[in-house]
KEZA-44049 format. One record per residue (C-alpha): z, x, y; residue in three letters; chain; residue number from 1. Coordinates in steps of 0.5 Angstrom, whole numbers, plus 500, padded with zeros to 3 digits. Layout:
! KEZA-44049
   z   x   y residu chaine num
   Z   X   Y    ALA      A NUM
...
//
This chain:
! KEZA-44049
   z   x   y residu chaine num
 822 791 696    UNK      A   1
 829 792 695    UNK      A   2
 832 788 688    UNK      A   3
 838 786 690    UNK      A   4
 844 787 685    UNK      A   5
 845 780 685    UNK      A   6
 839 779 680    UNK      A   7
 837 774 675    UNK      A   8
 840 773 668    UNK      A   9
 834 780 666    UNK      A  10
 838 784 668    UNK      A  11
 843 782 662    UNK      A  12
 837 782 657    UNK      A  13
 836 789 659    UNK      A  14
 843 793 657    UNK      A  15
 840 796 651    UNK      A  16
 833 798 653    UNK      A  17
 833 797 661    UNK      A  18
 827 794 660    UNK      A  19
 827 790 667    UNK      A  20
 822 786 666    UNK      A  21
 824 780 669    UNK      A  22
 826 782 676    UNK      A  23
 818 785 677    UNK      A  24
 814 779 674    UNK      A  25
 818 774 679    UNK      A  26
 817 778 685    UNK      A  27
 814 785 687    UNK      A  28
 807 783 683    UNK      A  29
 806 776 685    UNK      A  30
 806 779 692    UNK      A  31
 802 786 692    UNK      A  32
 797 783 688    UNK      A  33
 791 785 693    UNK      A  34
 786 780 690    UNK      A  35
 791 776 686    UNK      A  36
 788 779 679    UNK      A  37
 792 777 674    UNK      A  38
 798 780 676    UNK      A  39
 803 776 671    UNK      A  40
 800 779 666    UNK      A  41
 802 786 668    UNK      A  42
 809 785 670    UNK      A  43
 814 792 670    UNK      A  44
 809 792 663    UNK      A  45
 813 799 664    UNK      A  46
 820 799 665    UNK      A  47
 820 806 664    UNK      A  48
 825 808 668    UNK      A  49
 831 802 668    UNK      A  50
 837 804 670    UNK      A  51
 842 807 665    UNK      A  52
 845 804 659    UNK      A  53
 843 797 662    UNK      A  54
 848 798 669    UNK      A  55
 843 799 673    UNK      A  56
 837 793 671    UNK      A  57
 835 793 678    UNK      A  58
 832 800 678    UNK      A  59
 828 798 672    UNK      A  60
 826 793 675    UNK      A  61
 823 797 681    UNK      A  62
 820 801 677    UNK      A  63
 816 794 675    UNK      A  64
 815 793 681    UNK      A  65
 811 799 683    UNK      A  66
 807 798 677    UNK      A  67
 805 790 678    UNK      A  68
 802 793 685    UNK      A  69
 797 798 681    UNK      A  70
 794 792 678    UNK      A  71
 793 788 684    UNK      A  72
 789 794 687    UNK      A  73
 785 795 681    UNK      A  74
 783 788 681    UNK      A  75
 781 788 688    UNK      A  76
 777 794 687    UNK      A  77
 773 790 681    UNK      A  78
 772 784 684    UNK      A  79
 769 788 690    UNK      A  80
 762 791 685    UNK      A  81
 761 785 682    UNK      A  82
 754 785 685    UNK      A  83
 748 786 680    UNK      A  84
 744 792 682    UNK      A  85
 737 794 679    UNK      A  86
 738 801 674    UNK      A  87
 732 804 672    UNK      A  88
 732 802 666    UNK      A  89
 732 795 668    UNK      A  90
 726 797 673    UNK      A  91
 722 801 667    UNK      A  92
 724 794 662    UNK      A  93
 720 789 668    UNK      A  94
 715 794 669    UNK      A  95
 714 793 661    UNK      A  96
 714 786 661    UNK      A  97
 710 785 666    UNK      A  98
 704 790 663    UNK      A  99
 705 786 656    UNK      A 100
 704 779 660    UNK      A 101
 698 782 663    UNK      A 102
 696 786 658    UNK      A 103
 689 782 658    UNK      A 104
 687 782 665    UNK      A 105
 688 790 665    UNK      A 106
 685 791 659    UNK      A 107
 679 788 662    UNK      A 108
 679 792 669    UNK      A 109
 680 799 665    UNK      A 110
 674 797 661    UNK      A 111
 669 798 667    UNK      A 112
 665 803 668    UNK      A 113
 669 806 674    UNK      A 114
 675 805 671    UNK      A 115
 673 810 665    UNK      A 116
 670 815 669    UNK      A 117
 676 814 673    UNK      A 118
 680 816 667    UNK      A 119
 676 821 664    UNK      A 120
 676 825 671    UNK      A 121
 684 824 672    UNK      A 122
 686 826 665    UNK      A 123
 682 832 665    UNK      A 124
 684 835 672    UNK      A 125
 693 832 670    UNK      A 126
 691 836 663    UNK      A 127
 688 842 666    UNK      A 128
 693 844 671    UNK      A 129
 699 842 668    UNK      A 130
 700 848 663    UNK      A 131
 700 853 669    UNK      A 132
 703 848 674    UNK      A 133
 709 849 669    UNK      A 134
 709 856 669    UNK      A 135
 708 858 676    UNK      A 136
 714 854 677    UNK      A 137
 719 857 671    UNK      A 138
 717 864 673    UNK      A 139
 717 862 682    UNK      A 140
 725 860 679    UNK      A 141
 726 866 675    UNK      A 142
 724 870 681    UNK      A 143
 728 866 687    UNK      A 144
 735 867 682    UNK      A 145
 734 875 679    UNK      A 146
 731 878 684    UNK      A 147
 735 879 690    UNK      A 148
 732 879 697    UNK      A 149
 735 885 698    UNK      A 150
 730 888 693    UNK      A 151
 725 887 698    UNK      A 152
 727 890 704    UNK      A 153
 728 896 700    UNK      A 154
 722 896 698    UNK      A 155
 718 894 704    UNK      A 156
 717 900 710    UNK      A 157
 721 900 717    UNK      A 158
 714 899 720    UNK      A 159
 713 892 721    UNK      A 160
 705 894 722    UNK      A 161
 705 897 715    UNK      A 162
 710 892 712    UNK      A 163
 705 885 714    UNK      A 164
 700 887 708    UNK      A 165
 705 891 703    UNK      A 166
 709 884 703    UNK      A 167
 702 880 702    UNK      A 168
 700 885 697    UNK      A 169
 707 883 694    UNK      A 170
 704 876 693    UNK      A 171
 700 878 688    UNK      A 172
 706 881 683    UNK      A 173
 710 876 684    UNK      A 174
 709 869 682    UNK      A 175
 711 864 687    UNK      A 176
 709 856 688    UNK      A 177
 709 855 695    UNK      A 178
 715 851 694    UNK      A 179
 719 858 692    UNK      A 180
 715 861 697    UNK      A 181
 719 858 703    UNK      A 182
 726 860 701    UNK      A 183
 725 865 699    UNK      A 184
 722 868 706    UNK      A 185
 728 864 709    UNK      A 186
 732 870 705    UNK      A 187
 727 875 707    UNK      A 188
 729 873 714    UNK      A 189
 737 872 713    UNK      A 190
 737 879 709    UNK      A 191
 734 884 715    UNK      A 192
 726 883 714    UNK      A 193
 722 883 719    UNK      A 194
 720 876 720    UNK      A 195
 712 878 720    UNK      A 196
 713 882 714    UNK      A 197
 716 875 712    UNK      A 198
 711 871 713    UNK      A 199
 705 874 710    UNK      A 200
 709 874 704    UNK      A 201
 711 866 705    UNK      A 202
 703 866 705    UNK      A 203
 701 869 701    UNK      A 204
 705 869 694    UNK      A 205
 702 862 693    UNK      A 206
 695 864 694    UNK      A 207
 693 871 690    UNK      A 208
 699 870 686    UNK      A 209
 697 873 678    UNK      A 210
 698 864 675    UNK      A 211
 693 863 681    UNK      A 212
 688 867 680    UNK      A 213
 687 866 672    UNK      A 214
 688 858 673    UNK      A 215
 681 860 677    UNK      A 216
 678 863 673    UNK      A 217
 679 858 669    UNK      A 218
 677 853 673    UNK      A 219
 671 856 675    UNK      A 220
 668 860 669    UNK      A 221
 661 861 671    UNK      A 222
 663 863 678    UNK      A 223
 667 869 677    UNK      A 224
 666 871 684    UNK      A 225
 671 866 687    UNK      A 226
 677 868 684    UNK      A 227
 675 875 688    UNK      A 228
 674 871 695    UNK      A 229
 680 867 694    UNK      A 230
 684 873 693    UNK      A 231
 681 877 699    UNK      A 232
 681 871 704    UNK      A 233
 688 868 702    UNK      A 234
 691 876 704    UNK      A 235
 686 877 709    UNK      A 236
 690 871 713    UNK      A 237
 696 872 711    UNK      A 238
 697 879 713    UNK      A 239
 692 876 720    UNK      A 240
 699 871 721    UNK      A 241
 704 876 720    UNK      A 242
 700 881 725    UNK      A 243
 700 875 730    UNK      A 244
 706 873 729    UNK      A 245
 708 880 731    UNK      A 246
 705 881 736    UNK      A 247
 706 874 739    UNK      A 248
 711 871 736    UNK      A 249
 719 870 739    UNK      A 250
 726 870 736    UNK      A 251
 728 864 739    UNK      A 252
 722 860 735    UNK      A 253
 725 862 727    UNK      A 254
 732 859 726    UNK      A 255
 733 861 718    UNK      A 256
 738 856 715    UNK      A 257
 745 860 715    UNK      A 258
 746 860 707    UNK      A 259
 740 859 702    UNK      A 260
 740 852 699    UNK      A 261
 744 854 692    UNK      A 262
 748 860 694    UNK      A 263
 754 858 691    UNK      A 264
 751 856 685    UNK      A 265
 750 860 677    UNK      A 266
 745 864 675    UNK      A 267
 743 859 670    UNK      A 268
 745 853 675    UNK      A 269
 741 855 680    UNK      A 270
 735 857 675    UNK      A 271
 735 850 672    UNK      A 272
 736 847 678    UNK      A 273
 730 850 682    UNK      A 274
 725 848 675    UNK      A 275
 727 841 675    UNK      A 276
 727 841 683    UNK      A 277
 720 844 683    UNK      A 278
 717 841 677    UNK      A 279
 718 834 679    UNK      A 280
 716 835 687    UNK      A 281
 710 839 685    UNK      A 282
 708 835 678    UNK      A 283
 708 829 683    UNK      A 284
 703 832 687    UNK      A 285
 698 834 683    UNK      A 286
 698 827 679    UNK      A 287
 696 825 687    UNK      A 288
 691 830 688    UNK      A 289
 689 828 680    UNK      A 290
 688 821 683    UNK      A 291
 685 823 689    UNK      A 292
 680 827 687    UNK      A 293
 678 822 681    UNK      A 294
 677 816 686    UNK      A 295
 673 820 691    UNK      A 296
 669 822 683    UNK      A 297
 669 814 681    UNK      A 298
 670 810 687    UNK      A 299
 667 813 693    UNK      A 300
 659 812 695    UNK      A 301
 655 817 693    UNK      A 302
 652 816 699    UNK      A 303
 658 819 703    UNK      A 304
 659 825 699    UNK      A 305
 652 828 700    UNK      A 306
 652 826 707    UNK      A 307
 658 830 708    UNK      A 308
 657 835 702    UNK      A 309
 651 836 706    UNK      A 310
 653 837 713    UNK      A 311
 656 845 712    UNK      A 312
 661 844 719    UNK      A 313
 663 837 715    UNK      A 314
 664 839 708    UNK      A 315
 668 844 711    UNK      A 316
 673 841 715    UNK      A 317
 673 835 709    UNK      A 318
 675 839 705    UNK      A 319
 680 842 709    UNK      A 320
 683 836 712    UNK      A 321
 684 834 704    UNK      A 322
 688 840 703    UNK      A 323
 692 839 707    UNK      A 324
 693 831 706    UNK      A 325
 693 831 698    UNK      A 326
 699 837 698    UNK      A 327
 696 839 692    UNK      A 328
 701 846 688    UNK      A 329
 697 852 688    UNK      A 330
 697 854 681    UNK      A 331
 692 847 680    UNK      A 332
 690 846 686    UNK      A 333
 683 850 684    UNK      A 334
 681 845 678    UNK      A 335
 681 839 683    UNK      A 336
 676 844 687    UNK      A 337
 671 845 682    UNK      A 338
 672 837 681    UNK      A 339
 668 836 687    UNK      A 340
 662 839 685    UNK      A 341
 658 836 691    UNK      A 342
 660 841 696    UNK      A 343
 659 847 697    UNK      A 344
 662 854 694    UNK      A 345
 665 856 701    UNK      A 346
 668 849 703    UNK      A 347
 671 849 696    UNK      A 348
 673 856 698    UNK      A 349
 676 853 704    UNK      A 350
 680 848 700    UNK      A 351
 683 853 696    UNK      A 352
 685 857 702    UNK      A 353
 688 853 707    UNK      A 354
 692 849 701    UNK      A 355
 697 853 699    UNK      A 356
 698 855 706    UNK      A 357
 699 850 710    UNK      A 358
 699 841 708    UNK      A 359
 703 836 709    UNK      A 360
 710 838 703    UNK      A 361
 710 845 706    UNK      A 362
 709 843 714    UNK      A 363
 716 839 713    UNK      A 364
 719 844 709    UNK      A 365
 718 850 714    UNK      A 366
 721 845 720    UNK      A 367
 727 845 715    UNK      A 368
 727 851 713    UNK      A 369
 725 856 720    UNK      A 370
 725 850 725    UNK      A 371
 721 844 727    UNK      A 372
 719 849 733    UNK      A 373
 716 853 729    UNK      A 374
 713 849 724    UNK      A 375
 709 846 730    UNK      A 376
 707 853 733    UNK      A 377
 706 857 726    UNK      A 378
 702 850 722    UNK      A 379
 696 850 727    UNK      A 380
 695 857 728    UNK      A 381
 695 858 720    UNK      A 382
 690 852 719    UNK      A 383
 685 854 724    UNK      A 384
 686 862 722    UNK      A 385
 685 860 714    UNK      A 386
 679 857 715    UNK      A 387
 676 862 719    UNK      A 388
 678 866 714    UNK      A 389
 675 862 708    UNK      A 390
 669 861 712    UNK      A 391
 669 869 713    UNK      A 392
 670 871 706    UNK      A 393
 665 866 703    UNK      A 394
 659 869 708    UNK      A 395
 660 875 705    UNK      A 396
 662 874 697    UNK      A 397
 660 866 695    UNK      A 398
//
């Protein structure tokens, strides 16, 4: 808008200094001011630049005028969020305050004698497997960012017939959870890897890996024997898959992503970001499979275990399809396996296999990585084959 040179008596006052403040109260703000705030109160508050010497205190006034039209955006912006949200803060203080009000009644349900044994069997499954959990995911981060694909395809033979088991036996070197195992073999792929080589490693870094193995035997003192089985039935599948995938499989079925998901990012960036990343998705399915396996303890009828624990075919496709559900991380699912100690050591030998193959977490993450025509070919064919497995390998050493 342009200050005609005809302006009120301002332009007078601003002879000395040029402020210029009257010409930009009476005019431009009142009418920019998008949602009328306070516009009076900010008028040409600048008149940084008025005219020289007071000869031009119409120009200052402009000046004032392009501050008075901030104000009215800035306004209108502030009354557009004055919406009250829900902060996590604010839902931690409710939640609180709704435990202190109701403390008695929840005093007296945890009381109970199911509520004990409920407790107790959670605890103790959390506060087993939380240790190794942690670990296995700082070491699969420490992997996934210093150690460069690349490294593999130079290790691994050109033959993929020899690349299948030599990638499996990589697994057992090389910590992974099963939520590192998936990326990494999507870098494997992007960085010229046989995908069947890549797939054998997918499968079995999480399984026969060294944190693993220990929070095993840890988890089966007096059963030695299954930390052997696991470790065979787990490379034995994983290196049938790679073979089959060979054999059987098409390029057009595996569509790895074009860049890794924190290409871009430091070292330490990346590193931090996977620990964070992976340590609240994998600690929040053992506190679901910890859950699980305490109320399937404290809650389910005993009647319904021994049936099904009872049953050979039941129990092993029980525990097979509870594998999957419960999405359990592979470094604690072994101390909710030897918490149900109504089955038998081969349909917890199942369990332990098909889990860090094939559940519900890693089914989506393989769709996003590869493919969801892959997941939905590669997924069936790993659960039928981990179970065979599983059942093969117990025959023979359980």
């Amino acid at each position: 808008m342009a200050i005609t040179e005809d302006a009120p008596p301002p332009g007078e006052r601003s002879g000395g200094a040029g402020t210029g403040t009257g010409t930009s109260t009476g005019t431009d703000p009142g009418t920019r001011t998008g949602a009328g705030v306070d516009p009076g109160t900010r008028p040409g508050g600048t008149g940084s630049y008025p005219g020289t010497g007071g000869a031009d205190p119409g120009t200052g006034g402009s000046a004032g005028t392009g501050a008075g039209a901030d104000p009215g955006t800035a306004g209108t912006g502030a009354g557009s969020s004055t919406g009250t949200r829900l902060s996590s803060p604010l839902v931690l203080t409710l939640v609180l305050l709704l435990a202190v009000l109701a403390q008695s009644p929840i005093r007296g349900a945890l009381g109970t004698p199911v509520m004990q044994s409920w407790m107790t069997v959670f605890v103790a499954v959390t506060v087993q497997a939380l240790p190794f959990l942690v670990l296995g995911v700082l070491l699969s981060a420490a992997i996934a960012v210093f150690v460069p694909p690349a490294f593999f395809a130079r290790a691994l033979p050109s033959r993929a017939a020899l690349a299948v088991p030599v990638a499996g036996l990589a697994g057992a070197v090389l910590p992974g959870c099963e939520c590192a195992s998936v990326p990494v073999a999507g870098a494997l792929v992007r960085r010229g890897v046989t995908p069947a080589a890549a797939l054998a490693f997918l499968l079995s870094a999480p399984a026969i890996n060294p944190i693993v193995l220990t929070a095993t035997a840890v988890a089966f003192p007096n059963n030695p024997e299954m930390v052997l089985a696991r470790f065979a039935a787990s490379l034995l599948v994983a290196c049938a898959m790679g073979w089959l995938w060979q054999r059987l499989g098409r390029a057009d079925w595996l569509r790895p992503p074009a860049h890794g998901a924190h290409e871009g990012e430091t070292k330490a960036e990346t590193f931090w970001n996977s620990v964070r990343h992976d340590t609240m998705h994998a600690g929040g399915f053992l506190v679901v499979g910890a859950m699980a396996a305490a109320t399937l303890k404290a809650v389910a009828p005993a009647e319904w275990l021994r049936t099904a624990a009872g049953n050979p075919f039941l129990a092993v496709l029980a525990l097979a399809v509870l594998a999957v559900v419960l999405s359990i991380c592979s470094e604690a699912d072994a101390f909710v396996a030897a918490s149900l100690t109504d089955f038998s050591p081969t349909a917890k030998l199942v369990f332990l296999v098909v889990g860090p193959m094939i559940d519900l977490k890693l089914f989506a993450m393989q769709a996003g990585t590869f493919g969801r025509g892959f997941a939905l070919r590669f997924a069936p064919a790993t659960f039928a084959l981990a179970i065979t497995g599983a059942l093969l390998t117990g025959a023979v050493l359980l």
